[in-house]
C-alpha positions in Angstrom: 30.2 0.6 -4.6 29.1 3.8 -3.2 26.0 4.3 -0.5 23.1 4.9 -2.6 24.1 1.9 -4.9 23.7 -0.4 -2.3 20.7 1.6 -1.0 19.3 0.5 -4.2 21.3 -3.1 -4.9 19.4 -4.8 -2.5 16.2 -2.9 -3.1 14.5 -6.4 -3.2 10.8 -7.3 -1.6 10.2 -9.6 0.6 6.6 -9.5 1.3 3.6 -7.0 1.9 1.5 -5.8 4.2 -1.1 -2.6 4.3 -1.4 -0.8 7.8 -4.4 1.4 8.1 -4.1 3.8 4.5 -0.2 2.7 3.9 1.5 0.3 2.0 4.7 -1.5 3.8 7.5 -3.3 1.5 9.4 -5.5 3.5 13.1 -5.4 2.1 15.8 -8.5 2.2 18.6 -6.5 4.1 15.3 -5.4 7.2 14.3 -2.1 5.9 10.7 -1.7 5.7 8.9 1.5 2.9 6.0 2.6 4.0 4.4 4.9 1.5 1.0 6.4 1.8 -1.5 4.1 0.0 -3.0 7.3 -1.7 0.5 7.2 -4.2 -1.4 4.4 -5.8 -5.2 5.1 -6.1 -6.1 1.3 -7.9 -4.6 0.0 -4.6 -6.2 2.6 -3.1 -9.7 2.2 -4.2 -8.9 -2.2 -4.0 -10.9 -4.7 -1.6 -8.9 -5.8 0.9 -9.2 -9.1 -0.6 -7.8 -7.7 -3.8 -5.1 -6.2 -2.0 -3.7 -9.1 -0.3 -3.9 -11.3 -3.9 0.1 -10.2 -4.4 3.0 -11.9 -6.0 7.0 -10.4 -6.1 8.1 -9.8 -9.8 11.1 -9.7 -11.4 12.5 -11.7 -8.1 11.4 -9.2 -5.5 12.0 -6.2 -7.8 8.5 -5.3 -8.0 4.9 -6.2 -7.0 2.2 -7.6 -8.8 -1.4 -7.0 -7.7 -4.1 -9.1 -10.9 -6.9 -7.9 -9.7 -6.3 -4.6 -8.9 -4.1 -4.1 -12.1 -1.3 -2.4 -10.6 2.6 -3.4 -10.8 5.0 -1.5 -8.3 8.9 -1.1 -8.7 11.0 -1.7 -5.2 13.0 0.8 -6.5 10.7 3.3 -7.6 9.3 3.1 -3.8 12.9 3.9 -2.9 12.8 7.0 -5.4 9.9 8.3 -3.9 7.4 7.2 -7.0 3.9 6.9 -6.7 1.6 5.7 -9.5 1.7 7.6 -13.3 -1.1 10.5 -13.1 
């Protein structure tokens, strides 16, 4: 197994937590994403209470907000993805 697949093997979510305008993805193996909130403009434009309403999908593969609508992939955090324009 080379670097970047174990970069992304353990890609998983552990929880979620927004600091002033950015989103933070705690990971299982420590690391922590922090990606500007503006990548993702239903999160973005979200009560906080809609925001904190989360649930890990696809066991800690991706997030799941309901009432904002919006699904994120761990890995596509990694890739550098923000939301389709």
């Amino acid at each position: 197994m080379n670097i970047s697949e174990r970069a992304y093997s353990s890609a998983i979510a552990t929880t979620v937590e927004f600091i002033e305008s950015k989103l933070v993805v705690h990971l299982v193996d420590g690391r922590e994403l922090h990606v500007p909130l503006s990548w993702f403009p239903r999160l973005q434009s979200a009560t906080s209470d809609e925001r904190e309403h989360w649930r890990l999908i696809g066991q800690g593969c991706g997030i799941h907000w309901e009432y904002a609508d919006e699904d994120i992939s761990v890995l596509g955090l990694l890739r550098g993805e923000g939301a389709p324009s």
